[in-house]
C-alpha positions in Angstrom: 75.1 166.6 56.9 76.2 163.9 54.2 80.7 164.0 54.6 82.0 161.7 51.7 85.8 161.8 51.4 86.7 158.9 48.7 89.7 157.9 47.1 89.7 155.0 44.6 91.7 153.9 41.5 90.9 151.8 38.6 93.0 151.6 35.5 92.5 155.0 33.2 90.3 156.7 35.9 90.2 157.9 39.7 87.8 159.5 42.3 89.3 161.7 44.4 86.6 163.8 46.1 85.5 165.5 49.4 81.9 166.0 49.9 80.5 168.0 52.1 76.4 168.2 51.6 72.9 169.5 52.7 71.4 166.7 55.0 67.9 167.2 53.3 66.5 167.8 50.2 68.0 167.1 46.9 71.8 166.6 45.9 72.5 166.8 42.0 75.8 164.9 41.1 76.4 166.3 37.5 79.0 166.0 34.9 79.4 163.9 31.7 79.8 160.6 31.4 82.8 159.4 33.2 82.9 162.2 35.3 82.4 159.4 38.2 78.8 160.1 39.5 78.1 157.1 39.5 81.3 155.4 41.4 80.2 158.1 43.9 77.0 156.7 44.0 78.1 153.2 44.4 81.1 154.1 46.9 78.4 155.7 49.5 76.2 152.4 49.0 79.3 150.3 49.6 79.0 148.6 46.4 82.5 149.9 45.5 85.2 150.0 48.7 87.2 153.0 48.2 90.8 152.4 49.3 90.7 155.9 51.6 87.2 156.7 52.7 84.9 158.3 54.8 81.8 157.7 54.8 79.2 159.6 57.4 75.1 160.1 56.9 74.4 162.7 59.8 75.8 160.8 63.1 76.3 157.2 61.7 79.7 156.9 60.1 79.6 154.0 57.0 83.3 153.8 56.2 86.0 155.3 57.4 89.2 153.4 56.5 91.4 155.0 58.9 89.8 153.4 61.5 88.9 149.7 59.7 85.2 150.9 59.6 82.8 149.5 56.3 79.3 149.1 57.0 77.8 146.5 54.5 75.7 147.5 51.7 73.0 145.5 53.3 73.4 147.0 56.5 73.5 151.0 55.1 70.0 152.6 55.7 69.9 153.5 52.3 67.9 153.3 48.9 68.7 152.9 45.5 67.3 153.1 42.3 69.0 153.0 38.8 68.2 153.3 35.7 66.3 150.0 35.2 63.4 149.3 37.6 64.3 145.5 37.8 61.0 144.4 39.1 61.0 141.1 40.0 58.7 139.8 37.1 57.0 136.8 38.4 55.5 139.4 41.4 52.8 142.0 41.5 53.0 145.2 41.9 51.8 144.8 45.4 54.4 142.4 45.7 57.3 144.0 45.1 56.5 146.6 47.1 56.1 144.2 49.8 59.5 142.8 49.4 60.7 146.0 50.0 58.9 146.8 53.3 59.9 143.2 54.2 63.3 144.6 54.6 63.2 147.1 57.4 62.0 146.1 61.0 58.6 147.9 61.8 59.6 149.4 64.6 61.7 151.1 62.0 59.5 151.6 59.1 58.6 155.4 58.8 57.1 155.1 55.0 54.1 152.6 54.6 53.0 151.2 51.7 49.5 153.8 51.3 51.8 156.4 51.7 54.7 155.6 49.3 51.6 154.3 46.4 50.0 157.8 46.9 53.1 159.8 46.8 53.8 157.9 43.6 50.6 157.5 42.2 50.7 153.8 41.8 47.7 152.9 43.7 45.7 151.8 40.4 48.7 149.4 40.0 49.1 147.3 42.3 47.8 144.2 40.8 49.3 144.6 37.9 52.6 142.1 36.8 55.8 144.3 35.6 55.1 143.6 31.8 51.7 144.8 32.0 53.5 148.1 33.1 55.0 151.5 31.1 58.9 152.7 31.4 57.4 155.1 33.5 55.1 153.1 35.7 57.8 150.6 36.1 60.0 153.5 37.6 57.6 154.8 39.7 57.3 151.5 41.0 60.9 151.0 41.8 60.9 154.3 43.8 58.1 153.4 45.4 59.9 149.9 46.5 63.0 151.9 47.5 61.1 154.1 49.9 59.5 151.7 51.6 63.0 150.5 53.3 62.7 154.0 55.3 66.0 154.9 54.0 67.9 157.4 55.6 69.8 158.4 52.3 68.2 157.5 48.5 70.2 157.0 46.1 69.0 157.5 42.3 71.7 156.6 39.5 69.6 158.8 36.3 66.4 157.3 36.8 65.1 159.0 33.7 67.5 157.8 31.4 66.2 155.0 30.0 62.7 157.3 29.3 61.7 159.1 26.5 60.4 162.8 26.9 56.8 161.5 27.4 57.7 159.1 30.3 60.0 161.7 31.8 57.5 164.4 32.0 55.0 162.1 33.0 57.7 160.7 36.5 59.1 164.0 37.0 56.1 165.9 38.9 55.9 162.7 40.9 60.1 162.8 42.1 59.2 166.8 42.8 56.5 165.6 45.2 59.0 163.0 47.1 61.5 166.3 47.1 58.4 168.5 48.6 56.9 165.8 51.2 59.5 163.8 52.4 62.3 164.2 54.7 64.7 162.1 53.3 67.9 163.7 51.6 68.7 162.6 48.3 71.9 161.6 46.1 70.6 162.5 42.4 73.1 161.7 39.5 72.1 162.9 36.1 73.9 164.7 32.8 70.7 166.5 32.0 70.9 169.9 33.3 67.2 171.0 32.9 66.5 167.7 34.5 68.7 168.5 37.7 67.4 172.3 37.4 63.6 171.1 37.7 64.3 169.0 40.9 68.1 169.6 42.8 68.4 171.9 45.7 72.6 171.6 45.6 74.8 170.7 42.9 78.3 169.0 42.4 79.7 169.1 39.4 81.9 166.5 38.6 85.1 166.3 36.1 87.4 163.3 36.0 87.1 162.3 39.2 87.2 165.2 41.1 84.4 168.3 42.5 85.3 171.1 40.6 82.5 172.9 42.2 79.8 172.4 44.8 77.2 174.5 46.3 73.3 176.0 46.2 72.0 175.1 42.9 70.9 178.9 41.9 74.7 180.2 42.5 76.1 177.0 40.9 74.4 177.6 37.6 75.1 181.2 37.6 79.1 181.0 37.2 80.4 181.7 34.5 83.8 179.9 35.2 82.2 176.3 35.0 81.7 174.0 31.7 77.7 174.3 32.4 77.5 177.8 31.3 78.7 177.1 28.3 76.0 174.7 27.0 72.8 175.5 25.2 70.8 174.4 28.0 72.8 176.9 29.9 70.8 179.0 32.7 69.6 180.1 35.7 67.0 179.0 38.1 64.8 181.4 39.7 62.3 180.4 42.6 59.7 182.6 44.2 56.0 183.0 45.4 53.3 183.7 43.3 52.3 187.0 43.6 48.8 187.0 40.9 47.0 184.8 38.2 45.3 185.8 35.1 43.0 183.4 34.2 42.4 184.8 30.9 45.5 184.7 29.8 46.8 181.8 31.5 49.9 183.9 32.9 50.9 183.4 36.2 53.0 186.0 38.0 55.9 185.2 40.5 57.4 187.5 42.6 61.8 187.5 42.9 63.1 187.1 46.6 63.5 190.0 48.7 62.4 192.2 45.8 59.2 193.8 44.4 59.7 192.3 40.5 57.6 189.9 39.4 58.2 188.2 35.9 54.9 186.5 34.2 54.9 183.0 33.3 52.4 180.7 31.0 51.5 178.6 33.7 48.1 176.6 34.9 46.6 178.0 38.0 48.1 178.1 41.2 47.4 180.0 44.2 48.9 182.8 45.6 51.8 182.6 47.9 52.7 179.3 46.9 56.6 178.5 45.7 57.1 178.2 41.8 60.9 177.2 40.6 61.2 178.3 36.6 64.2 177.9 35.0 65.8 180.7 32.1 68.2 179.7 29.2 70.8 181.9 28.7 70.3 181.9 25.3 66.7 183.7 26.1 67.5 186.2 28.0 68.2 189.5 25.5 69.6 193.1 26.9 68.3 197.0 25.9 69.1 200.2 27.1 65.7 201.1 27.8 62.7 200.0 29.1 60.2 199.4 25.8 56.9 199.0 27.0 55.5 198.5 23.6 56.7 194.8 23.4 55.6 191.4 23.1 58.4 190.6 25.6 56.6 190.6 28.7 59.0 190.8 31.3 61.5 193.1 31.4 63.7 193.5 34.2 66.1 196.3 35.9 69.7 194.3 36.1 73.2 195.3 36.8 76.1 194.0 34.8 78.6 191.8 37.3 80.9 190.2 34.9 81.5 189.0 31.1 82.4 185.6 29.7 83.9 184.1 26.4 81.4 181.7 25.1 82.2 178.6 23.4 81.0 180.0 20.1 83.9 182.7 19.0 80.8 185.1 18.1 79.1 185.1 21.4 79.1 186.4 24.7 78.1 185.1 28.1 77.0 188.0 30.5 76.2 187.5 34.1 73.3 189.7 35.3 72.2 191.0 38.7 68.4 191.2 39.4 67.9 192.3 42.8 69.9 189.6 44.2 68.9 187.3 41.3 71.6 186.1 39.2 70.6 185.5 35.6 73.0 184.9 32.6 72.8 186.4 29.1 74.4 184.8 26.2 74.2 187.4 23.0 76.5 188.4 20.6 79.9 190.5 20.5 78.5 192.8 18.0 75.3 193.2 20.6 77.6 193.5 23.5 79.8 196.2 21.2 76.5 198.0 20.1 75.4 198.4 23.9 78.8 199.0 25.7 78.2 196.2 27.6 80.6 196.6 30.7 80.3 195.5 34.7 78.2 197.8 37.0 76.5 199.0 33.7 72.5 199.5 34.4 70.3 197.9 31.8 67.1 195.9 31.1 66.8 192.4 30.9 64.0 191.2 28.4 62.4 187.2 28.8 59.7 186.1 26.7 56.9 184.4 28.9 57.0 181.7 26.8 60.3 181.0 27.6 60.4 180.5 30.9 60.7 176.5 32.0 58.2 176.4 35.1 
């Protein structure tokens, strides 16, 4: 487990949070800019010394002010990466990787430099001088140099923010592999939602300061009484196995948890059995009464109405949808809503385009 309970005051702004997180896989801290994600971030590194802290990382405690405990930023078994690289330019790839490894003991190392360039797909690199490298090479590189302290926490301050599209679609199967293969939890601080979505297991969604919610990412995204569902990126996450692959059509099929519906997905091949997250705007998402096979819409699914939402446009609704024990949210019209007699515990169908499903 990951307990962070910080308190710290600057002029105009505050962090007052209590954190209690996963101690694997991948932590989202979300919320717009000045939410204090990043004073999080830097409070757990020790970079900032909040005045009332406590800081533990499974069994070794990092701050705790009660007691006159603060571990040193050099002395936290910990990662970081921001949004800048900062490669030491006079080095080689190689080289900074090197100065990175340099840094733990070897009895202690328990990522090695083969293993971090493969995981990040540097390997063609390594001879190469920072300048010679892309945005997104150059941020590879930097996680690359990060893992090689064998951190016990890794910290990444929106390591995609200073990429365009291209360069984050290119990094972004490469952080899903460090999520899939490592065993080191990770601190993740972003404000793009389809960007947490793709990668974060839990989510905290911060708000001047303080958590005004935290918890499995699926659930998170699914309430309606949080700022994220009012968005246009606003959706849900749905993860599952694949159940069957049509090659001729390219559409991949994944089963829901714990329930005999599948939903069909363009997709490239992959096997079946494996795990597939996808991700489905609101905004996508369309209700009918019926069940209308003669449809583009591929997937149409049996849902219950749980509960309704005012949206932030005065014409629209958001609708949260049960799906077996998927949540999924709606976002149509009042007049649609009107029209179908949209109420809780009402049965109805739930139509996604294949095409619009974020795999």
């Amino acid at each position: 487990m990951i307990d962070a309970r910080l308190q710290l005051a600057y002029s105009g702004f505050s962090l007052d949070v209590d954190l209690h997180l996963p101690g694997r896989g991948v932590t989202a801290l979300f919320g717009h800019s000045g939410s204090g994600k990043t004073t999080c971030l830097r409070c757990i590194a020790g970079l900032e010394r909040a005045e009332h802290g406590f800081i533990r990382i499974n069994d070794e405690v990092w701050q705790d002010s009660d007691n006159g405990i603060f571990v040193p930023p050099h002395k936290r078994a910990l990662g970081y990466v921001f949004q800048e690289a900062s490669l030491f330019p006079h080095l080689s790839v190689i080289a900074n990787l090197q100065f990175g490894l340099k840094r733990i003991a070897k009895s202690q190392r328990r990522v090695d430099v083969a293993q971090a360039t493969e995981l990040l797909g540097i390997g063609h690199l390594l001879e190469r001088h920072p300048q010679h490298l892309s945005g997104g090479e150059r941020q590879r590189v930097g996680i690359a140099r990060a893992l090689l302290t064998s951190p016990k926490l890794l910290l990444m301050d929106e390591p995609l923010a200073a990429l365009d599209s291209q360069r984050k679609n290119e990094i972004l199967p490469y952080l899903q592999r460090l999520h899939d293969e490592l065993d080191i939890p990770v601190l993740y601080v972003s404000h793009a939602q389809d960007e947490v979505a793709r990668l974060a297991d839990h989510l905290v969604l911060l708000s001047d300061g303080k958590a005004l919610a935290s918890g499995p990412i699926g659930e998170t995204l699914a309430r309606l009484d949080l700022p994220m569902a009012m968005g246009d990126d606003a959706g849900v996450i749905i993860e599952g196995q694949v159940s069957a692959y049509d090659a001729d059509y390219q559409l991949l099929s994944l089963q829901l948890p714990a329930t005999e519906m599948n939903i069909r997905v363009t997709h490239e091949p992959m096997s079946v059995g494996q795990a597939l997250r996808c991700k489905v705007h609101a905004r996508d998402i369309s209700l009918t009464l019926q069940n209308n096979e003669l449809s583009s819409i591929l997937n149409r699914l049996p849902v219950t109405v749980v509960s309704e939402q005012a949206a932030d446009n005065a014409a629209h609704v958001l609708i949260r949808l049960d799906a077996g024990g998927t949540p999924l949210l709606a976002r149509i019209t009042r007049f649609s809503r009107d029209q179908l007699g949209v109420h809780p515990g009402q049965q109805l169908w739930a139509q996604i385009k294949a095409v619009a499903v974020l795999a």
